[in-house]
C-alpha positions in Angstrom: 5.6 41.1 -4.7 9.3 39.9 -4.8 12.1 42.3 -3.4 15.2 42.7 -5.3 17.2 43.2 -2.2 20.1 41.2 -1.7 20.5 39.1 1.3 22.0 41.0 4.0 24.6 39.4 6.6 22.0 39.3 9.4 22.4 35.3 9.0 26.0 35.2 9.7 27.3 32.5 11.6 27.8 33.3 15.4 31.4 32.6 16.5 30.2 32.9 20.2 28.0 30.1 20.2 28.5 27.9 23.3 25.4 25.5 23.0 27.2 21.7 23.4 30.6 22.8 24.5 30.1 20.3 27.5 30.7 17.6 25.0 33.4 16.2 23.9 33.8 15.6 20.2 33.9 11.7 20.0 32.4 9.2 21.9 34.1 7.9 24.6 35.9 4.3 24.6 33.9 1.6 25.8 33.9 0.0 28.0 35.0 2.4 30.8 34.4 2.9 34.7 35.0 6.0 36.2 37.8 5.8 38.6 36.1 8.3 40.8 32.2 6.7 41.8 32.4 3.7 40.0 29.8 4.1 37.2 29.9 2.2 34.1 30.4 2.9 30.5 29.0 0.8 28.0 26.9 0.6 25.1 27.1 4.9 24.8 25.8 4.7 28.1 26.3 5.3 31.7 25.4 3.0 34.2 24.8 3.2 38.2 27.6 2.2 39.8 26.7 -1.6 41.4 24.7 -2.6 37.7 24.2 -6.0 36.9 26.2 -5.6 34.0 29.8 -7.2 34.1 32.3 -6.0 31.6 35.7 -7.1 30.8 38.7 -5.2 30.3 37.6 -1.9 31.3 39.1 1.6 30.9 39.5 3.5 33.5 37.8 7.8 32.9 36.2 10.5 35.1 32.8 10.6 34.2 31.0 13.8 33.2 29.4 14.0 36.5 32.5 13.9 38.4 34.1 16.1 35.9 31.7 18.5 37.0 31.9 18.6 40.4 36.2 18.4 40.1 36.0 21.7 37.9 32.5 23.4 39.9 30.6 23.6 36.9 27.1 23.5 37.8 23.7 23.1 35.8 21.1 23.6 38.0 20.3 25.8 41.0 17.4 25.4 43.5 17.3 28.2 45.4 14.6 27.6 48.6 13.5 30.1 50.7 11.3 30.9 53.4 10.4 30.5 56.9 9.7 26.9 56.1 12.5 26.2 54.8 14.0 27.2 58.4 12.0 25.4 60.6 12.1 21.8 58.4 15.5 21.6 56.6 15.6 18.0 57.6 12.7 17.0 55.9 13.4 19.3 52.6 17.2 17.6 52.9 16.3 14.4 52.8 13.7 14.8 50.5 16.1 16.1 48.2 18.8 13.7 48.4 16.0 10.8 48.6 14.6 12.3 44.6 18.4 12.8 43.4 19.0 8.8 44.0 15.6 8.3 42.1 17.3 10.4 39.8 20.3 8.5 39.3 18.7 4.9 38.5 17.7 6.7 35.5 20.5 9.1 34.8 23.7 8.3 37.0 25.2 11.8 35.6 22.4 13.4 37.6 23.7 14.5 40.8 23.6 17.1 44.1 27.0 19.0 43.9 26.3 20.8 47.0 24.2 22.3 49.5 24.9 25.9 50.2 23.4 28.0 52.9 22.5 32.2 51.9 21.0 32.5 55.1 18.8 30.8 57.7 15.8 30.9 55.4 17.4 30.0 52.1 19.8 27.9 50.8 20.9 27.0 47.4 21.1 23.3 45.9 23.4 23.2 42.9 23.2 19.8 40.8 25.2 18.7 37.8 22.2 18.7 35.2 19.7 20.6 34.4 16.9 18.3 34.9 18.1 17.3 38.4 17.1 20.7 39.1 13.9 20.5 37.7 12.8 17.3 39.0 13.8 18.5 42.9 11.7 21.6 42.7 8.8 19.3 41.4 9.1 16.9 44.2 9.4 20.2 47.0 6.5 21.6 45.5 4.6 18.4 45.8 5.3 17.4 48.9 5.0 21.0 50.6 3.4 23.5 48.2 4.7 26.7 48.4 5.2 28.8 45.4 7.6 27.7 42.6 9.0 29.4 39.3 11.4 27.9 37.0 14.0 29.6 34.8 16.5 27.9 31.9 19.0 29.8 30.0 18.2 29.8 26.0 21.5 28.9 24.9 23.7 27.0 27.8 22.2 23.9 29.7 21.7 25.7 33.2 18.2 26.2 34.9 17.5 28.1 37.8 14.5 26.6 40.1 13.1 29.1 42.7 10.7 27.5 45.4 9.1 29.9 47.9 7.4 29.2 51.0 7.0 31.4 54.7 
């Protein structure tokens, strides 16, 4: 049976919306290399730092990445915790930083910003995209089990990864 109800303004447009505010609005010039790391620019996309592609001319930016860490905007947490994660911070360290250069032959924009210590049996990792974030919770849980719960925000790119293990 049809209604003849009008539309109501449920459908409005929301002015608060923040979803793709970390872009910018054009593509950036190409070719470019960021002044800061060294990573490359071309063809729409970033390169590692060290490619085996040679460009001519280039401009000189700040990547995203390093935009990031400038300004301390962060997309990713891992928080660890546990007595584990006490007595073998070495191993989860470099295990961490070992999967983040993985990371980076893939997507040079994925990086650890910082390791921060909440207490002796939990520190946080923040990382500069989401999917960093992901992917080291992944390889902790794989190479030392424990108990792992992940957590992304609807609307912003942020995720929150929560590995457990006494």
């Amino acid at each position: 049976m049809k209604s003849n109800k009008q539309y109501t303004d449920s459908f409005k447009k929301r002015v608060d919306h923040e979803a793709g505010k970390h872009r910018g609005d054009l593509a950036m010039k190409e070719p470019a290399v960021c002044e800061t790391c060294g990573n490359i620019y071309v063809n729409r996309r970033w390169l590692r730092a060290g490619s085996d592609v040679v460009v001519s001319d280039p401009h000189t930016v700040i990547c995203p990445a390093c935009v990031a860490k400038r300004d301390n905007i962060t997309s990713g947490y891992v928080h660890l915790e546990g007595h584990f994660v006490r007595d073998h911070w070495d191993e989860i360290k470099k295990l961490l930083d070992n999967e983040a250069d993985r990371a980076a032959d893939d997507n040079p924009l994925a990086r650890i910003m910082a390791f921060e210590k909440e207490r002796d049996d939990a520190f946080t990792v923040r990382t500069t995209t989401e999917h960093l974030a992901q992917r080291l919770g992944n390889s902790v849980k794989k190479a030392f089990d424990g108990d792992i719960r992940y957590d992304f925000s609807h609307e912003n790119k942020l995720a929150h990864v929560w590995w457990l293990r006494n």
